[in-house]
N, C-alpha and C positions, 0 to 999 in steps of 0.2 A: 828220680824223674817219673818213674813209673809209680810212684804210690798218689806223686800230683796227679796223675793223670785218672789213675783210678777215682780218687776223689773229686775232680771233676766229674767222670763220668756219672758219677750217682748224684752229685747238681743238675747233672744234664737230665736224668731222669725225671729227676722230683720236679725242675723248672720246667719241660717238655707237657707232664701231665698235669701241673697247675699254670698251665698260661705264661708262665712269666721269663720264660727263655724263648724267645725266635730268634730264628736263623736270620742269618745275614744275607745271604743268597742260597740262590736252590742250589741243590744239588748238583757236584760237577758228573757226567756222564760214564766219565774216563776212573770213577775212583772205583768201579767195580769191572773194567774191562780189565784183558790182558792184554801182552805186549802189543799184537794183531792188530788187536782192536782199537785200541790207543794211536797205531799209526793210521788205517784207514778210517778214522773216525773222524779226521782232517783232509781225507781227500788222497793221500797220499798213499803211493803202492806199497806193499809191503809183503818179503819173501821168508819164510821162516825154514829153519836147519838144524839137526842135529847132528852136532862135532861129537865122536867117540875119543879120548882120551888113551895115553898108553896106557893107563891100569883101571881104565873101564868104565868111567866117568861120564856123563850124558850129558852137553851141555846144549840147552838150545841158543842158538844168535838168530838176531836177525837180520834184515839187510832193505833198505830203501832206496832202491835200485836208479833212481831220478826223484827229479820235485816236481812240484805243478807246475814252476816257472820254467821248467825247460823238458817236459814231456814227449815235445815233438822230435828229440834229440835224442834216442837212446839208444844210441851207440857205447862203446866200449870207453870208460870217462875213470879218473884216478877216482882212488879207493882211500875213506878214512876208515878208520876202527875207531870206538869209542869204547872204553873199559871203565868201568862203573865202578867205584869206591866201596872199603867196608861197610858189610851189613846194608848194601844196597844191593840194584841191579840194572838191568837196560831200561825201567822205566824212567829213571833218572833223564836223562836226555831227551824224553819229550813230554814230562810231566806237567810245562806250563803250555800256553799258547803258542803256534809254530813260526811267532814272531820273536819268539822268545826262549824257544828250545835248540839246543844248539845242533840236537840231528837232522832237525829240519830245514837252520837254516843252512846246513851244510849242501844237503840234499837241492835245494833251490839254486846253492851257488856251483852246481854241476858236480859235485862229488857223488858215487856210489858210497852210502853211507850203510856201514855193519857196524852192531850191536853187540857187543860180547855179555855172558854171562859165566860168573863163577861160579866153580863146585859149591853145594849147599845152599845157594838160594833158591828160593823160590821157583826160578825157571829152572833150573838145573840138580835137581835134587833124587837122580836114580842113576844108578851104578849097573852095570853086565853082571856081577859078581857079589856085590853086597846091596842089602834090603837098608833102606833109612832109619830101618829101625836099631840097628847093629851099632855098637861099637865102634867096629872097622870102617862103616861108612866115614865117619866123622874123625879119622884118622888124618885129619890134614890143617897146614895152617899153610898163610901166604907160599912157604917154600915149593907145594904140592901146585900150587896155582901157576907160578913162574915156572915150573918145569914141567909140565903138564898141558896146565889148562891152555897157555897162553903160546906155546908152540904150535898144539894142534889144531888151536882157534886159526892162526895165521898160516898154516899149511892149509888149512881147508879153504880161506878164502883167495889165495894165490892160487891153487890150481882149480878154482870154480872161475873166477877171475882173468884169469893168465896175466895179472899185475903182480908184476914184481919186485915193486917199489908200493909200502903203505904209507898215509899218514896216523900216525896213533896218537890219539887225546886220551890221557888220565886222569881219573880223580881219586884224590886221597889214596887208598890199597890200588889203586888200578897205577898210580905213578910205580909205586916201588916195584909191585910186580914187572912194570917196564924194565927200571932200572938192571933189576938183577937176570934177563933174560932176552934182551929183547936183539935179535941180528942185526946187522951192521945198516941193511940194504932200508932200512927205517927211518923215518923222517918223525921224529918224539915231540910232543907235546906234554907237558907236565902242569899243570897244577894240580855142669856136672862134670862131663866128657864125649856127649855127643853134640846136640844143635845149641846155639847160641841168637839167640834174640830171635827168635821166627817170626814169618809174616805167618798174621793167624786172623781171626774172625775180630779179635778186642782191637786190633790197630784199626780194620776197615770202619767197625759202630765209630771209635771216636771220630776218626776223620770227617765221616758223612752224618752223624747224631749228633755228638761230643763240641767237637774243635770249631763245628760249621754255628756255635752260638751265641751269639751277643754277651758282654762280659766273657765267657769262656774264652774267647779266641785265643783273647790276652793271656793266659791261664797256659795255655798250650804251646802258644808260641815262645814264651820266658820257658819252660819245661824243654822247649828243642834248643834254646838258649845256653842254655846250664854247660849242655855237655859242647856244644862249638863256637859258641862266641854268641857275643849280643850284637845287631843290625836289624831292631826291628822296623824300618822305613823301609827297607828292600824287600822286606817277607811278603808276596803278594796271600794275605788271609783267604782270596777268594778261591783259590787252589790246595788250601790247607784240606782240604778234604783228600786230595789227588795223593800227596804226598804222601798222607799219614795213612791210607790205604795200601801204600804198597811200600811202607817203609817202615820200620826195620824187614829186609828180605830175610836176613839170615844167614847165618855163619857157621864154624865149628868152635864150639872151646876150645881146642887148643890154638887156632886161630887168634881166637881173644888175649888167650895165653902167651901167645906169642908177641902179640903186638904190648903187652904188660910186660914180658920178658926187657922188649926193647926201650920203653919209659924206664925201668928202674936202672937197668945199666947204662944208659944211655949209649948203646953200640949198634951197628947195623949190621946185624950176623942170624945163621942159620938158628933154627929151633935148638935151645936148651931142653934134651932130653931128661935131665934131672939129675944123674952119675956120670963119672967119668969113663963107666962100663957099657950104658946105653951110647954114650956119645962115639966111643970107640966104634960100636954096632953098627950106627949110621953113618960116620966120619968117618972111620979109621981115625980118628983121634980126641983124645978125651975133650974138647973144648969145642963147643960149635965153632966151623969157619967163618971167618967175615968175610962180606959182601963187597966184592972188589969193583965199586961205583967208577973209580978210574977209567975200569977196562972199557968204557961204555964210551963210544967213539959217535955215534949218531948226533947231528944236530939236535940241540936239543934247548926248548924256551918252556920257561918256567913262572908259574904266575902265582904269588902264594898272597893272603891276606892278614893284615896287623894285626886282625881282632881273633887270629882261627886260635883258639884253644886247643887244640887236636892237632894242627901241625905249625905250631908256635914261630913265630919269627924267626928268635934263636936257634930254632933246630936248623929252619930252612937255612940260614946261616952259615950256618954249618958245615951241610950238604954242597952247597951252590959251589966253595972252590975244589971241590971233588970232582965236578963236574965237567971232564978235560973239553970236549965238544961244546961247552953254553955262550950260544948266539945272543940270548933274550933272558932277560928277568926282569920282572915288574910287581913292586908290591902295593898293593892296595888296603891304603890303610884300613878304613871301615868294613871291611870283609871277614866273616866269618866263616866256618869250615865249608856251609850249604851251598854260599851265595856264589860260588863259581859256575853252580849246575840251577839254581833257584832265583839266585836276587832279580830285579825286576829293570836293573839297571846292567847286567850279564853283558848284552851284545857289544852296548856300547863300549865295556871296559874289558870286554876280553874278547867276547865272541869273533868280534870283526876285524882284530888284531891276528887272530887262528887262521880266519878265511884268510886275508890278505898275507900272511907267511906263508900259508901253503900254497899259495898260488904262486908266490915269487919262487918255492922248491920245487914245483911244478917244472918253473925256467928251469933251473938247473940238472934236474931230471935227466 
């Protein structure tokens, strides 16, 4: 994917300085802002936080505390958390227009809407005790996130809050991380050796130089194809600049590793440290343990797509009768791994399906 991309770039140069590449539309605003800015750039309030982890981890969230539709009301209103998928981050959720991002439309529909970010991204990439530059920073995959990140995410906005009942939306890593940690009192939504795919300076040129050019577009968007599925009717191209600015966020190898670990065996179990002597170290037993998906009692609806190459039908398959709590599933055939967080057809086929469960859990609350 990345050498397509490269090789576009340097079309994009040579077509930019002889006339013969123009953009499709200007430039989006949002493909050089951060989180912050991305939310009040719409109009909308926005609170930002950093959660300390127990082994020292820095992560920022953020929180959009009401919407423009209901401003005049801001009173004390249920809380969703939205958890951003592999090699992403919280830009996710509001990367398209806020007709069409699903924290905003949360936010509008009276929710206190929080942003999570995972270790090693972009937002979240300093440590109390080790430097980025280290080794040991990058000592973590998913399992460090579900035990870590995402307890003291949800501790922190519970007693900022005084909700004690969340709604939580996942996508891709942000689901599993749910699965394997998430408290009972939760209402789940589901669809080298250090850093792993970083958000750097080459992904923002493409998105706003590269991606944003007649013939290229096409170039780029089969390139984000490859690795999650094909659905190019739903790709909104005029945002392609947004995305690819702040996507790949970044991860750790052994991260990568892990989720490689899980494709080859086909198992859902803790990190394979590589011997039966490492595994003892961190287990007390030689074989990593499985993921006991059972235990997980929280209502829970699941919305997965036919075309995702990255979490395949079959897997979801799978997974779904493990799933002792599953109210909802819906699969949508034409959907690829993005278009839950991206497609352009999103609200209609899932977003407004979310708002209205949560609202009915609300009732039962």
């Amino acid at each position: 994917m990345w050498l397509l991309l490269t090789v576009a770039s340097l079309i994009s140069v040579l077509g930019s300085t002889h006339g013969f590449l123009q953009k499709l539309a200007p430039e989006s605003p949002e493909a050089t802002m951060n989180v912050s800015q991305m939310i009040t750039y719409w109009g909308y309030p926005c609170e930002e936080y950093e959660v300390v982890t127990e082994d020292g981890y820095i992560l920022g969230i953020y929180r959009i505390p009401y919407g423009k539709k209901n401003s005049e009301n801001r009173g004390r209103r249920p809380v969703a958390f939205l958890q951003h998928g592999l090699l992403a981050s919280a830009t996710n959720w509001i990367a398209n227009l806020p007709n069409n991002s699903l924290a905003f439309i949360l936010a509008d529909a009276g929710y206190d809407v929080w942003l999570g970010n995972s270790r090693g991204n972009t937002w979240a990439r300093r440590n109390l005790y080790y430097s980025p530059d280290s080794v040991e920073f990058w000592a973590f995959s998913f399992d460090e996130m579900a035990k870590y990140d995402l307890p003291a995410t949800i501790d922190f906005i519970v007693q900022l809050t005084g909700q004690e009942k969340i709604h939580y939306v996942g996508h891709s890593q942000g689901t599993t991380i749910g699965e394997y940690q998430l408290p009972a009192f939760i209402f789940q939504v589901i669809f080298g050796d250090k850093l792993f795919f970083p958000h750097n300076f080459f992904e923002q040129f493409l998105g706003t130089e590269v991606c944003s050019r007649e013939t290229l577009d096409l170039l780029c968007s089969n390139a984000l194809f490859i690795m999650c599925g094909f659905d190019i009717k739903n790709l909104n191209m005029s945002r392609f600049d947004v995305y690819l600015a702040h996507n790949p966020a970044g991860t750790s190898v052994q991260d990568a590793l892990h989720w490689a670990q899980a494709a080859k065996s086909g198992k859902f179990q803790a990190f394979n440290w590589g011997s039966p002597f490492q595994n003892m170290l961190h287990y007390n037993q030689r074989t990593p343990p499985y993921y006991n998906v059972t235990a997980m009692t929280v209502p829970t609806a699941v919305w997965n797509g036919g075309n995702d190459l990255l979490a395949d039908p079959q897997d979801v398959h799978m997974l779904l009768p493990k799933i002792s709590n599953l109210i909802y599933h819906k699969e949508i055939l034409p959907y690829n791994h993005l278009d839950f967080i991206w497609a352009m057809n999103a609200p209609q086929e899932v977003y407004n399906e979310i708002v209205s469960m949560m609202n009915e859990g609300e009732k039962q609350f």
